[in-house]
N, C-alpha and C positions, 0 to 999 in steps of 0.2 A: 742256818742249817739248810741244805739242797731238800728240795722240794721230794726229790726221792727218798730219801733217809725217811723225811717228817713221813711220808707214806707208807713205811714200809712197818715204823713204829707204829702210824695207825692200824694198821693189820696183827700186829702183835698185840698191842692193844685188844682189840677184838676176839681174837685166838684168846687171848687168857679170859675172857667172858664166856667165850664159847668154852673153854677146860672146864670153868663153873658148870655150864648147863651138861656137860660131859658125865662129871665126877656126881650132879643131882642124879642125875638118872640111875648110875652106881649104889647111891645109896636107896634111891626109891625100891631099885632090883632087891638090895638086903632087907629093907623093910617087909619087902612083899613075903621074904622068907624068913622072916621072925628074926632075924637077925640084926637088932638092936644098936649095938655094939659094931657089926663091920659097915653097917649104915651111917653113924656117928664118924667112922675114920673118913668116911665120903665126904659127909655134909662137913667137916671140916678141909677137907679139901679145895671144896667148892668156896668155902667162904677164902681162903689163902689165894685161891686163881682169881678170887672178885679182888682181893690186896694187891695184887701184882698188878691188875688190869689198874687198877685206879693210882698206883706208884706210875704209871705209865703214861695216863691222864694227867696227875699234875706236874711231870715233866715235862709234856707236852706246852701245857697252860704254863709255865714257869720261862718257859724259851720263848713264849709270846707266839703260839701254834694252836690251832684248833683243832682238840679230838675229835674227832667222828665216828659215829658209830653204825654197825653193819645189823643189818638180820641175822640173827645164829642158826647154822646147818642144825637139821635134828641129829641126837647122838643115839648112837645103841642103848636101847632099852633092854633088851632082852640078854641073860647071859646063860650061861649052864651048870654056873658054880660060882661060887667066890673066889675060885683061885682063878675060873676064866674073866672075871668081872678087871681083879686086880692086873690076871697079862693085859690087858685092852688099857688098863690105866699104865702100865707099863710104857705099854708102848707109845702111848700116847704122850708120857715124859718125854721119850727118846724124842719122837717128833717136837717136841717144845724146845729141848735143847738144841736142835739142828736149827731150827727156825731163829734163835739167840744167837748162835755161832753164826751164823747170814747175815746176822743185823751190826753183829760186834765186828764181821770182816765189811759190810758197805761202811762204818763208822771209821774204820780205819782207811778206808779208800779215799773215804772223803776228807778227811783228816778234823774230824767231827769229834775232837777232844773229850769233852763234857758229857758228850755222850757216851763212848767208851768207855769213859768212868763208870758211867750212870749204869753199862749193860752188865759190867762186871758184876757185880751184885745178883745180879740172876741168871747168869754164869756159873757161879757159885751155888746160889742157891736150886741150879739142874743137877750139880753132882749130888747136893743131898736129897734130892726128890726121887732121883734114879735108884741110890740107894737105899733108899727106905722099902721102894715098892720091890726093892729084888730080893731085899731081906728077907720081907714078906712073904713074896712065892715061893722063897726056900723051905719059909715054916710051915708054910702051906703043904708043901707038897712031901713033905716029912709027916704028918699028921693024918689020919682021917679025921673025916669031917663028923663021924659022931664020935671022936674022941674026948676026953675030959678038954685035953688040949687046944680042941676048936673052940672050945666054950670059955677056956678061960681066956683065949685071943679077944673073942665077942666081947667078956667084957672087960680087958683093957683096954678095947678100943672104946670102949662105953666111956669112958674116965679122960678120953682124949679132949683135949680143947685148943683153942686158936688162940696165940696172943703176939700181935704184931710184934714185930721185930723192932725196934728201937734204932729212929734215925740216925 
């Protein structure tokens, strides 16, 4: 693998660490407003961005590369809603998928096979991240926020859980 690529996966690497420390803040934000449930959809977020970083890590280690790891930028703590909390995670998909689409077009520059394979997978898994969170701000913003409605979201997200995806 070109020494660029292997770098470039380290950065990605990284970013999906830092989408963790992102999506914790998200949910510290719901916690701080008794919101159980949209904090639960965070902290499982957070744990799926720690899965991706470490799907990344032993790729890395499996091509005979050493991961490296960076200091993480601080993230937005502060929000003005849950539905502003989820735009800013929103967006922050999009940025993740652009970051994937750079890595899966230098893999094909380089003609870096394996790896290609490897990014499709989370390729894939940006279209379903995108659309979860746009879902979301649609329910959102259809709803008020002391509706029955908000509350029952609260707690289906309360009932949400993480369970890796099967190699």
């Amino acid at each position: 693998m070109k020494e660029e690529l292997a770098k470039a996966l380290n950065e990605q690497l990284n970013f999906e660490f830092y989408s963790a420390h992102v999506y914790l803040a998200m949910a510290a934000y719901c916690s701080g407003e008794s919101l159980d449930g949209f904090a639960n959809f965070f902290l499982i977020q957070a744990e799926e961005e720690r899965f991706h970083a470490m799907k990344i890590y032993r790729f890395l280690n499996d091509r005979g590369l050493r991961a490296t790891l960076a200091a993480l930028p601080e993230p937005k703590n502060d929000y003005s809603s849950v539905l502003d909390a989820f735009e800013h995670g929103y967006a922050h998909e999009q940025q993740n998928t652009g970051k994937f689409y750079n890595l899966t077009d230098l893999a094909l520059e380089t003609r870096e096979h394996a790896t290609m394979y490897f990014l499709k997978w989370f390729v894939d898994e940006q279209v379903e991240e995108e659309s979860l969170f746009s879902t979301i701000i649609e329910k959102l913003k259809r709803i008020d926020k002391d509706s029955n409605a908000f509350y029952m979201m609260d707690a289906e997200f309360a009932a949400r859980t993480f369970t890796p995806p099967a190699e």
